[in-house]
PQR file of N, CA, C, O and H, with PARSE charges and radii, in Angstrom:
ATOM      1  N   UNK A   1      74.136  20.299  14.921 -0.4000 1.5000
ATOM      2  CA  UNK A   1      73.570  19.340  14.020 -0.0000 2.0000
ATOM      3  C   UNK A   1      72.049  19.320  14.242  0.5500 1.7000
ATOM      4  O   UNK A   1      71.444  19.184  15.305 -0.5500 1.4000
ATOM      5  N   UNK A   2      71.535  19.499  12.915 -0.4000 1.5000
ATOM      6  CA  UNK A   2      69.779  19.600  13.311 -0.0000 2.0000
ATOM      7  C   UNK A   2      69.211  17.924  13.399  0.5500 1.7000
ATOM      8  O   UNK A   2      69.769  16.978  12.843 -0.5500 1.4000
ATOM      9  H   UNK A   2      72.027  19.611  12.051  0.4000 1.0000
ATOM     10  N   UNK A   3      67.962  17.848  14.246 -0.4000 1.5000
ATOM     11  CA  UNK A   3      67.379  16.890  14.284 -0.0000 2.0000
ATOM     12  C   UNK A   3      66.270  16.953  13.047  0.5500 1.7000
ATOM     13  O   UNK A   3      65.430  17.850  12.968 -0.5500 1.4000
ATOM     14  H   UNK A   3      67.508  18.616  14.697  0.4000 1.0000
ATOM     15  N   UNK A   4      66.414  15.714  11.963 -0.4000 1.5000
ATOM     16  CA  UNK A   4      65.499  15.961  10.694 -0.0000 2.0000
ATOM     17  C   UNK A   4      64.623  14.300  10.394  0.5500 1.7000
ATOM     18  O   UNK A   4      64.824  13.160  10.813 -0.5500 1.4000
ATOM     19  H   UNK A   4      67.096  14.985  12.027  0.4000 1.0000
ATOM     20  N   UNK A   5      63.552  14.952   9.410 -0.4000 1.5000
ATOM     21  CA  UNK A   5      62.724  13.291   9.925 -0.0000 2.0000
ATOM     22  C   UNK A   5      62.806  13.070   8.412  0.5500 1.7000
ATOM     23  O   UNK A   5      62.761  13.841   7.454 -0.5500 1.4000
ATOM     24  H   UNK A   5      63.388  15.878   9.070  0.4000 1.0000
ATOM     25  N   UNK A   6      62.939  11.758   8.535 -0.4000 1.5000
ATOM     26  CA  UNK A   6      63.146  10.766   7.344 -0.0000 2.0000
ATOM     27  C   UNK A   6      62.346  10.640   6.939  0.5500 1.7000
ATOM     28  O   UNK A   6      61.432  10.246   7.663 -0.5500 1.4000
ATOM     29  H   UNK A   6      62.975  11.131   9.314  0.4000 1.0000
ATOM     30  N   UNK A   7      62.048  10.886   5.399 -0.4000 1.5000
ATOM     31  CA  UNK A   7      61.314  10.805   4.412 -0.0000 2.0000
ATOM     32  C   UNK A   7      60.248   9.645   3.967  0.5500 1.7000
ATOM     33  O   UNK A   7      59.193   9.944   3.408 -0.5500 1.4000
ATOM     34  H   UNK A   7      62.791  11.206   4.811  0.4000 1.0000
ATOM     35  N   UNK A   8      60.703   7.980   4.332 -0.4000 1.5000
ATOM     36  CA  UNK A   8      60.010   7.112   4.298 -0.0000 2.0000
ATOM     37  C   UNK A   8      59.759   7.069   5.579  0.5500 1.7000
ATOM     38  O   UNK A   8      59.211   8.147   5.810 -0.5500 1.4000
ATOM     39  H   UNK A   8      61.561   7.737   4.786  0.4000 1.0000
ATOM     40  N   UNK A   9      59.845   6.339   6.772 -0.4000 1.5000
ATOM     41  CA  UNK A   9      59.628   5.966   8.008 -0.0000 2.0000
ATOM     42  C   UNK A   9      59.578   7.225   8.861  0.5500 1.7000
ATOM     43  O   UNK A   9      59.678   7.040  10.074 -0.5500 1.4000
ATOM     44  H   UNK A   9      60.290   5.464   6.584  0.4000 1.0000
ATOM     45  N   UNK A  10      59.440   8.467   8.430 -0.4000 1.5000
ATOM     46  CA  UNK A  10      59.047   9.309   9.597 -0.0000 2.0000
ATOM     47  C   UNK A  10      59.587   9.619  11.003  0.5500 1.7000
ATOM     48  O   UNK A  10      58.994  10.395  11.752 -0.5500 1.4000
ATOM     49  H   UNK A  10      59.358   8.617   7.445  0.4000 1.0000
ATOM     50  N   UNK A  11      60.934   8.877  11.402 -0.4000 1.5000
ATOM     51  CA  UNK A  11      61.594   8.974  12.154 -0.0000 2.0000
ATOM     52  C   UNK A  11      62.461   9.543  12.134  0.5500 1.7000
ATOM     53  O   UNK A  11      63.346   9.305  11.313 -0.5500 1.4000
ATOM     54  H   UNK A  11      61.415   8.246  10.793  0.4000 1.0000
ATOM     55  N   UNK A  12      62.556  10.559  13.065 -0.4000 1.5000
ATOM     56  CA  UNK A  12      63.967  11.799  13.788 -0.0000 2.0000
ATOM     57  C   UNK A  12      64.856  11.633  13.646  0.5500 1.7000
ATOM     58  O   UNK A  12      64.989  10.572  14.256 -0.5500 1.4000
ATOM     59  H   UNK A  12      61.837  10.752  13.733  0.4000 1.0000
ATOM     60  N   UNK A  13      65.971  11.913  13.171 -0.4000 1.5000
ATOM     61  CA  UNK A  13      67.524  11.149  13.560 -0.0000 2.0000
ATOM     62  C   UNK A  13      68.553  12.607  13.190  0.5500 1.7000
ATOM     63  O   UNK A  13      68.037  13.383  12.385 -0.5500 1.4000
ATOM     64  H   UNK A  13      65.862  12.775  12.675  0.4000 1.0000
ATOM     65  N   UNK A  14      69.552  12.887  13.579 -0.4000 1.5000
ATOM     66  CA  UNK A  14      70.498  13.379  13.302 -0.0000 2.0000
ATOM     67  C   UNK A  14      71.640  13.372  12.143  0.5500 1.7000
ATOM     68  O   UNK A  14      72.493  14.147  11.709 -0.5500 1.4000
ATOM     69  H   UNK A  14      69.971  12.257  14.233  0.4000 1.0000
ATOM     70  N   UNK A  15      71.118  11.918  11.864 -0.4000 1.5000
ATOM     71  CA  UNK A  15      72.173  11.904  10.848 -0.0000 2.0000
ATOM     72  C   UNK A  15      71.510  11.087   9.736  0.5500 1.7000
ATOM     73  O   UNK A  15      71.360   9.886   9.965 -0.5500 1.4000
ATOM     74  H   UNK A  15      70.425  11.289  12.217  0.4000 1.0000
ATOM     75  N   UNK A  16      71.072  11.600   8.507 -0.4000 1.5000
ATOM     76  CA  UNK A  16      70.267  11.174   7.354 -0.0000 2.0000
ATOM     77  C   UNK A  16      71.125  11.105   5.711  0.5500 1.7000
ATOM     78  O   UNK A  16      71.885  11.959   5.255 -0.5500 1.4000
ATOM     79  H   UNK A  16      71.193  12.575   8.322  0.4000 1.0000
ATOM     80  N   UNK A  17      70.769  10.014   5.172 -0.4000 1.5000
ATOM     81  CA  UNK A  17      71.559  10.103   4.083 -0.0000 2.0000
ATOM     82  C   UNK A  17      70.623   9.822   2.794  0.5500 1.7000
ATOM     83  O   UNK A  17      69.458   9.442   2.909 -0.5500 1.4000
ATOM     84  H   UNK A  17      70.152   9.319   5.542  0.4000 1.0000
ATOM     85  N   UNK A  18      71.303  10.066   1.474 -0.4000 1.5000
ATOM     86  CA  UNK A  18      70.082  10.681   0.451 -0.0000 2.0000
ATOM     87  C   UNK A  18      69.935   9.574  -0.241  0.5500 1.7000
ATOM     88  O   UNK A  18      70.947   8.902  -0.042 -0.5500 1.4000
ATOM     89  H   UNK A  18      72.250  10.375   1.380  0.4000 1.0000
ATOM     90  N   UNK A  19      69.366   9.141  -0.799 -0.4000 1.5000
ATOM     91  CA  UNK A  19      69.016   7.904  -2.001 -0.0000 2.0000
ATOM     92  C   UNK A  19      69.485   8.252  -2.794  0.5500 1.7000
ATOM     93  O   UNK A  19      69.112   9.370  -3.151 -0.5500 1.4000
ATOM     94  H   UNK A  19      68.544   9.687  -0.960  0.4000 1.0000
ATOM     95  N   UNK A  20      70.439   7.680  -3.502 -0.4000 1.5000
ATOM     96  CA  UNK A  20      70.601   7.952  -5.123 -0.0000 2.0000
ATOM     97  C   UNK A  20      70.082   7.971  -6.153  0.5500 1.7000
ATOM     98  O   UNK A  20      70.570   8.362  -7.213 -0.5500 1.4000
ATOM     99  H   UNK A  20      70.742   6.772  -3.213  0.4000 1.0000
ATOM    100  N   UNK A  21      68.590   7.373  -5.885 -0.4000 1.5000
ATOM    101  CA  UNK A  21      68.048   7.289  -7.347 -0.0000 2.0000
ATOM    102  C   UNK A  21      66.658   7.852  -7.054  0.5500 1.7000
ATOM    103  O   UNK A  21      66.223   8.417  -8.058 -0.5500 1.4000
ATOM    104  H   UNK A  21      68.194   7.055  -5.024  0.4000 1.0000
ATOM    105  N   UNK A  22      65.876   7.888  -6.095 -0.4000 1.5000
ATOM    106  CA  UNK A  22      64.579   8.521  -5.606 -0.0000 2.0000
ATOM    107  C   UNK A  22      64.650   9.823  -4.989  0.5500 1.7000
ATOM    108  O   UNK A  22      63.671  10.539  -4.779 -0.5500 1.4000
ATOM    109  H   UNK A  22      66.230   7.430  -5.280  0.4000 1.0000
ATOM    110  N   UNK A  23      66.640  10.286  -4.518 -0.4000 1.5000
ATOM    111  CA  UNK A  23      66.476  11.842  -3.762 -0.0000 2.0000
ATOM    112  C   UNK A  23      66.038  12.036  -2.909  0.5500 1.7000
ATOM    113  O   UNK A  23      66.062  13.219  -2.569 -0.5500 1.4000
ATOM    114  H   UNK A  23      67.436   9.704  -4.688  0.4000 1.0000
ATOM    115  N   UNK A  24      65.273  10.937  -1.884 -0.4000 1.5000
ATOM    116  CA  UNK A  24      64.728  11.286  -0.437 -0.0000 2.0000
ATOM    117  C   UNK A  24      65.882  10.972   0.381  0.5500 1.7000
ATOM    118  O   UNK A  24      66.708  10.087   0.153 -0.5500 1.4000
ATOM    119  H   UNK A  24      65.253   9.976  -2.160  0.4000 1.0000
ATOM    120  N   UNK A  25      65.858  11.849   1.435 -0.4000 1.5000
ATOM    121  CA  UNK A  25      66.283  11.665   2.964 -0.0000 2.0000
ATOM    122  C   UNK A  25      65.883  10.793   3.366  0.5500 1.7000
ATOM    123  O   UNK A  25      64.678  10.552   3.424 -0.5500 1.4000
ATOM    124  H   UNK A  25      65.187  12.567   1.620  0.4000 1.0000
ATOM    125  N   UNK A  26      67.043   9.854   3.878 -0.4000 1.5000
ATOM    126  CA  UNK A  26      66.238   8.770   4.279 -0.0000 2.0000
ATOM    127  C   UNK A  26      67.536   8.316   5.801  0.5500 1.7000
ATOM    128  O   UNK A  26      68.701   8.687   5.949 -0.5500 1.4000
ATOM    129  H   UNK A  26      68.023  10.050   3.831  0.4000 1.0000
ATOM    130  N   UNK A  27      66.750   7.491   6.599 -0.4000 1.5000
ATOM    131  CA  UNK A  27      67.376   7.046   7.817 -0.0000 2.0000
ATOM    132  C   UNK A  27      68.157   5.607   7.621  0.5500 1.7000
ATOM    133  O   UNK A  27      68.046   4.873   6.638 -0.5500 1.4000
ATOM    134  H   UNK A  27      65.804   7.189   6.479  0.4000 1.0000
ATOM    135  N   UNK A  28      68.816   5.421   8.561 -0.4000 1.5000
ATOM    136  CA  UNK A  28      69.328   3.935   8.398 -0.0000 2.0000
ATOM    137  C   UNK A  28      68.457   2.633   8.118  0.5500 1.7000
ATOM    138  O   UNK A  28      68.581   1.730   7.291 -0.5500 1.4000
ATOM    139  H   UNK A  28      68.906   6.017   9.359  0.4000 1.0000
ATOM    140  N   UNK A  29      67.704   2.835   8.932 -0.4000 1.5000
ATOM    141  CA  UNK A  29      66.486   1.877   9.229 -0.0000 2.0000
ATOM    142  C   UNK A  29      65.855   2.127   7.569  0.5500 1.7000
ATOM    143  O   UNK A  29      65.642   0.924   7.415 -0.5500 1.4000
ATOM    144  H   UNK A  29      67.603   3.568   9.604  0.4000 1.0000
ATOM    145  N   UNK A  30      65.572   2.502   6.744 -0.4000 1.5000
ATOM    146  CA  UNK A  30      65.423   2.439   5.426 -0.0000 2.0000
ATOM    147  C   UNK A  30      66.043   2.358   3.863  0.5500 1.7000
ATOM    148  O   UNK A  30      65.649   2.176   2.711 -0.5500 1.4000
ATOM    149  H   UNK A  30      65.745   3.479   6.870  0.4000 1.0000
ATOM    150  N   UNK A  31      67.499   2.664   4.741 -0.4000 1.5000
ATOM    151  CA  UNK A  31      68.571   1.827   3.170 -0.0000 2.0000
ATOM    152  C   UNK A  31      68.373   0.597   3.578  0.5500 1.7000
ATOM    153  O   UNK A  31      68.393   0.019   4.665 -0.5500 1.4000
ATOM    154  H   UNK A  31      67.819   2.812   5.677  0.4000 1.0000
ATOM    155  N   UNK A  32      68.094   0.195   2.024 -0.4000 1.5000
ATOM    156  CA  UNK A  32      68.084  -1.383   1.545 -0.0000 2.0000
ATOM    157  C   UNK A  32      69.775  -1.804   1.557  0.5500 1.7000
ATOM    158  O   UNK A  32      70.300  -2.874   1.865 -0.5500 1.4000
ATOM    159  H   UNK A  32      68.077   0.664   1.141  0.4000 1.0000
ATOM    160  N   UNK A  33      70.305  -0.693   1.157 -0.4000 1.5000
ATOM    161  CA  UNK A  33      71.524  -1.519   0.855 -0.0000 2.0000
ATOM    162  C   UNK A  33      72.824  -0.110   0.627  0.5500 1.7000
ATOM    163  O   UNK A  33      72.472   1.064   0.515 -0.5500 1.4000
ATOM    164  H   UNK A  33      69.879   0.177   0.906  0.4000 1.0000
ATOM    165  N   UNK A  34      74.280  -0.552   0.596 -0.4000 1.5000
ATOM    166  CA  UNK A  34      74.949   0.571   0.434 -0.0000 2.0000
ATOM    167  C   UNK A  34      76.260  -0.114  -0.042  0.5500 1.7000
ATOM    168  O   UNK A  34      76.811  -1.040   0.554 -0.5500 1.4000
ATOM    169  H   UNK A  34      74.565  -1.506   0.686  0.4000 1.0000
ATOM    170  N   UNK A  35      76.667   0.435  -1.140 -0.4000 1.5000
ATOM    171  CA  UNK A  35      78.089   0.115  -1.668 -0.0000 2.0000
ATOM    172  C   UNK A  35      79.311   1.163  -1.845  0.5500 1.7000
ATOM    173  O   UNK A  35      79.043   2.159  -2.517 -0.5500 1.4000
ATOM    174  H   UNK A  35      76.220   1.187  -1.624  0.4000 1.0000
ATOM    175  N   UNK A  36      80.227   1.089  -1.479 -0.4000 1.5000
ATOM    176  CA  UNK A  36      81.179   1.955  -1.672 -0.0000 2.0000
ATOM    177  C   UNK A  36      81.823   1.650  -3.212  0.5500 1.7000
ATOM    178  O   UNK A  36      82.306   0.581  -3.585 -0.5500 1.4000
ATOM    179  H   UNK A  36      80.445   0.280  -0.933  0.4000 1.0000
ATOM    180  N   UNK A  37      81.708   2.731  -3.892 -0.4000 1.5000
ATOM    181  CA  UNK A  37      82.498   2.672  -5.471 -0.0000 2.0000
ATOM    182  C   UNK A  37      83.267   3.971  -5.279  0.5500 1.7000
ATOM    183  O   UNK A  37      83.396   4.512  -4.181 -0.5500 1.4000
ATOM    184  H   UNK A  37      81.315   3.599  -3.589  0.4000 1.0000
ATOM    185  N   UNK A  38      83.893   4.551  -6.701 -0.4000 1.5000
ATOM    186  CA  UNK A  38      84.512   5.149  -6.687 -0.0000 2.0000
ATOM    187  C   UNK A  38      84.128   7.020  -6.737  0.5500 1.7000
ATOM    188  O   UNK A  38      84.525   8.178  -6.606 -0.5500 1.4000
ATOM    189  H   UNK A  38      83.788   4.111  -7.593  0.4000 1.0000
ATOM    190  N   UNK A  39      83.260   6.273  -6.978 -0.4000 1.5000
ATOM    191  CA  UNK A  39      82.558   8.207  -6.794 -0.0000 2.0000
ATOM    192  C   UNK A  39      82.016   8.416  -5.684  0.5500 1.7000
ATOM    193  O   UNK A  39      81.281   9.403  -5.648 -0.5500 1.4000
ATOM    194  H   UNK A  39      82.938   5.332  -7.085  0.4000 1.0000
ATOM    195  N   UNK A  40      82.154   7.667  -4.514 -0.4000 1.5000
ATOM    196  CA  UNK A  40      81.185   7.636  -2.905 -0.0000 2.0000
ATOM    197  C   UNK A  40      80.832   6.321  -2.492  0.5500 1.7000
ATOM    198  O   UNK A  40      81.129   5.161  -2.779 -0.5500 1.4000
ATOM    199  H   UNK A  40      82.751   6.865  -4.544  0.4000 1.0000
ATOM    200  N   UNK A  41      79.987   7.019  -1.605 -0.4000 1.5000
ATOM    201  CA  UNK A  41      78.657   5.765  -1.123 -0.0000 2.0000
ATOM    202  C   UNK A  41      77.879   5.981  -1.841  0.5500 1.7000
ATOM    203  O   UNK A  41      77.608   7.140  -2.152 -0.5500 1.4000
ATOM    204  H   UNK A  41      79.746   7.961  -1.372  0.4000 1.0000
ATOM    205  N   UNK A  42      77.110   4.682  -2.464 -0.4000 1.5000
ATOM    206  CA  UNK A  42      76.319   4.555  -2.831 -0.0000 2.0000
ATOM    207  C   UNK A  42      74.907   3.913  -2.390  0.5500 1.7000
ATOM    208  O   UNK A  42      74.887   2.683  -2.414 -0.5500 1.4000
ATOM    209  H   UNK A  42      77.330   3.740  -2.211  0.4000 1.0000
ATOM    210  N   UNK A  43      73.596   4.637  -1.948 -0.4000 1.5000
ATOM    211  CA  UNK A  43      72.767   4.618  -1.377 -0.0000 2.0000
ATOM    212  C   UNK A  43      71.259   3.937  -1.740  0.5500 1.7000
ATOM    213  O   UNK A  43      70.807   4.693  -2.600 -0.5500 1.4000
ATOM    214  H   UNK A  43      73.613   5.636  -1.929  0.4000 1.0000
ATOM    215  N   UNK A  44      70.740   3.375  -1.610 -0.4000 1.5000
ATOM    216  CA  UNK A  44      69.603   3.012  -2.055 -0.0000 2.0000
ATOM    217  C   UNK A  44      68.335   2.436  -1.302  0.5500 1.7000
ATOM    218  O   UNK A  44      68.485   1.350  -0.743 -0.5500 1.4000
ATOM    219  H   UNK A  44      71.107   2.761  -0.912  0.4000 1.0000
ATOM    220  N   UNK A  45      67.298   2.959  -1.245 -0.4000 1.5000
ATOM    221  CA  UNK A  45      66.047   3.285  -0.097 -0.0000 2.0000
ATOM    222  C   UNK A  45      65.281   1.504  -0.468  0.5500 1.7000
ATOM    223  O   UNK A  45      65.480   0.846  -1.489 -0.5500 1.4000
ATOM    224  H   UNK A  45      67.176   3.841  -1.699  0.4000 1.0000
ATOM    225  N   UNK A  46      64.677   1.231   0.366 -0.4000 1.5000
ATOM    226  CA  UNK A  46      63.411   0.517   0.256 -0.0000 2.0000
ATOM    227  C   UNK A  46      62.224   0.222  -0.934  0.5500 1.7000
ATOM    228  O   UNK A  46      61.848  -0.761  -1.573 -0.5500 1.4000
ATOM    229  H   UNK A  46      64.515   1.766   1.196  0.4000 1.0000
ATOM    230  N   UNK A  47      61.935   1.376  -0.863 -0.4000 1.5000
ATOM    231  CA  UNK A  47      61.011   1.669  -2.313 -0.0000 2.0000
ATOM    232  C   UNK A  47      61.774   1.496  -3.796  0.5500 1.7000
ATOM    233  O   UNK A  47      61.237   1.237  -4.873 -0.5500 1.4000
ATOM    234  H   UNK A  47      62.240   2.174  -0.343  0.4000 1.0000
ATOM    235  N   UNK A  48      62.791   1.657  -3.595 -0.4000 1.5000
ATOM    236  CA  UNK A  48      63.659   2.119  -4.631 -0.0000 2.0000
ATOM    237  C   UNK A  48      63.709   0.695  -4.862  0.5500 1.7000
ATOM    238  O   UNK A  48      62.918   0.357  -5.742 -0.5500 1.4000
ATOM    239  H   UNK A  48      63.227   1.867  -2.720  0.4000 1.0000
ATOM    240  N   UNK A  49      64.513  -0.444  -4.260 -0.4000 1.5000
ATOM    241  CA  UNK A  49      64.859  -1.657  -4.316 -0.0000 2.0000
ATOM    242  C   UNK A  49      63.888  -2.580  -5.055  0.5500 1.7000
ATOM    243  O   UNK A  49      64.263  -3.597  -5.638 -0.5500 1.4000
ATOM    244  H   UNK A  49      65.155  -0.170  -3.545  0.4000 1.0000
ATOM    245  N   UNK A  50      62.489  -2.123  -4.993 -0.4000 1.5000
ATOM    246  CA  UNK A  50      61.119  -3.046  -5.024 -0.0000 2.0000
ATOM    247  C   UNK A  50      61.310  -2.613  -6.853  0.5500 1.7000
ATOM    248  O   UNK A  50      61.185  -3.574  -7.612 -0.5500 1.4000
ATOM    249  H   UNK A  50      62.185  -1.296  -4.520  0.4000 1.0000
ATOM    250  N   UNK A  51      61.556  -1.437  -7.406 -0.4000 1.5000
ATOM    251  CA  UNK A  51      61.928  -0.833  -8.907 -0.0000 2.0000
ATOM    252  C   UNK A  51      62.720  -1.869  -9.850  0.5500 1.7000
ATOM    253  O   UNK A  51      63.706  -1.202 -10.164 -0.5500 1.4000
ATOM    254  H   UNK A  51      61.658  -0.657  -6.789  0.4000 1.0000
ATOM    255  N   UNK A  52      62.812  -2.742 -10.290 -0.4000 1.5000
ATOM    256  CA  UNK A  52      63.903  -3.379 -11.267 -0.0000 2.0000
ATOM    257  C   UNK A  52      64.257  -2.731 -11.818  0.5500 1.7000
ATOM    258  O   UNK A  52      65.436  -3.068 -11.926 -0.5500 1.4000
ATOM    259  H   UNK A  52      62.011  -3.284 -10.035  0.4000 1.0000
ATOM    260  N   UNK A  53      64.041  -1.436 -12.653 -0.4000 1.5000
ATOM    261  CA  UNK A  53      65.197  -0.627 -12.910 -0.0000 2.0000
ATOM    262  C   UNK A  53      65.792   0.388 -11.980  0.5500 1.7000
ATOM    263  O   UNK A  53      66.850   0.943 -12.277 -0.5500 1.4000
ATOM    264  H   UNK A  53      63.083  -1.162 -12.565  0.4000 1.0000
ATOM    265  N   UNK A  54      65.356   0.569 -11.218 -0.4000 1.5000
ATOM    266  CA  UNK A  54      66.383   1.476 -10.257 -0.0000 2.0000
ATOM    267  C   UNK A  54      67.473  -0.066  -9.502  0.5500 1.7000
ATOM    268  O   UNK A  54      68.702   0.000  -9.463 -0.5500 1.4000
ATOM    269  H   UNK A  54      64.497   0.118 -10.976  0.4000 1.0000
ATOM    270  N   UNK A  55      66.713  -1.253  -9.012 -0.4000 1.5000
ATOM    271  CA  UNK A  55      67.860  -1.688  -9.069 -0.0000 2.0000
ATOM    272  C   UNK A  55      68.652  -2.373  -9.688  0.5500 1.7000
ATOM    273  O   UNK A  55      69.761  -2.630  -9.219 -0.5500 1.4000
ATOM    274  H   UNK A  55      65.715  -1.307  -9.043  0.4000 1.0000
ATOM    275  N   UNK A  56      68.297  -2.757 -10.727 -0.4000 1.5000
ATOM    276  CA  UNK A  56      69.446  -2.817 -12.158 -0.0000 2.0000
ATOM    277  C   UNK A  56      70.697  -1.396 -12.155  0.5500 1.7000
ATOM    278  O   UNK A  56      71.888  -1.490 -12.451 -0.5500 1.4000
ATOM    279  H   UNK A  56      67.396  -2.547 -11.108  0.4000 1.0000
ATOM    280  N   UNK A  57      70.231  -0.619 -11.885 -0.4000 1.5000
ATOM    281  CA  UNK A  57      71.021   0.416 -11.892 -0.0000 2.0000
ATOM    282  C   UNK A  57      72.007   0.537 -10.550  0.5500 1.7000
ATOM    283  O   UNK A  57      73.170   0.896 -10.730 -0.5500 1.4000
ATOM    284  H   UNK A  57      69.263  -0.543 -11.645  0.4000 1.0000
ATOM    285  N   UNK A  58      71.569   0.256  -9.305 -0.4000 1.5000
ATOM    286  CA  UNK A  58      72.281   0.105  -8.787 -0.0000 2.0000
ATOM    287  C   UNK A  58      73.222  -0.616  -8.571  0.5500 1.7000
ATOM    288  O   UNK A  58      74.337  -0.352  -8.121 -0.5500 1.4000
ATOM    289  H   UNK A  58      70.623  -0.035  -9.159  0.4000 1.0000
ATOM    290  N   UNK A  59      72.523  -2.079  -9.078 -0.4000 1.5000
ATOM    291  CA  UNK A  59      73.866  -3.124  -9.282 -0.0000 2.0000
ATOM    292  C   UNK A  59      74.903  -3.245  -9.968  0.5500 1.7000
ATOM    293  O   UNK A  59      75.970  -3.791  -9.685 -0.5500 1.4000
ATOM    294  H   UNK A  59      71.617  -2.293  -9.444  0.4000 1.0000
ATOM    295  N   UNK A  60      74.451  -2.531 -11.222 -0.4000 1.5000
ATOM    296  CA  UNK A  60      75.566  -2.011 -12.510 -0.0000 2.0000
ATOM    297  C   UNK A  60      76.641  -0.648 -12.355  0.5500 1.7000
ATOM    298  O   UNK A  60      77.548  -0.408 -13.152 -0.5500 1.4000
ATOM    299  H   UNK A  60      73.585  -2.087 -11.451  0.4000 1.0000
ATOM    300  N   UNK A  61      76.321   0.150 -11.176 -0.4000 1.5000
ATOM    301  CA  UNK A  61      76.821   0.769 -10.618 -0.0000 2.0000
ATOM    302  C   UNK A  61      78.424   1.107 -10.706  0.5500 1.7000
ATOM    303  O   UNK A  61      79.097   0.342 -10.016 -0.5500 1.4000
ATOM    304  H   UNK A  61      75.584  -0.045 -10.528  0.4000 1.0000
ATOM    305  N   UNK A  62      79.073   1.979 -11.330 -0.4000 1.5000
ATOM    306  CA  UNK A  62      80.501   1.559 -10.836 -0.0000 2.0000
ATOM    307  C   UNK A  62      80.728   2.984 -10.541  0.5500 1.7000
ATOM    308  O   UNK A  62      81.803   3.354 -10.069 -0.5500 1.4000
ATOM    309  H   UNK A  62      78.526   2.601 -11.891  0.4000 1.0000
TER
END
């Protein structure tokens, strides 16, 4: 497993997961938030959250 650095906060981690609506790698310490629906997890960054339409979109989410 490679060690890779997160896209907002710049920190190392092993295990990174993608934003759904911005596409960055991002670390724990920078999802705003995460819902399980039926197509996955659903992921969403910091920056992303501050967007009213990205999170309109996430909330409408199914």
């Amino acid at each position: 497993m490679a060690i890779e650095t997160c896209e907002l906060t710049g920190t190392q981690s092993a295990k990174l997961v993608k934003c759904n609506y911005c596409s960055k790698k991002i670390c724990m310490a920078a999802v705003k938030s995460q819902k399980r629906k039926e197509v996955g997890i659903r992921y969403i960054c910091k920056t992303c959250w501050c967007s009213m339409a990205k999170r309109g979109a996430y909330k409408s989410a199914k």
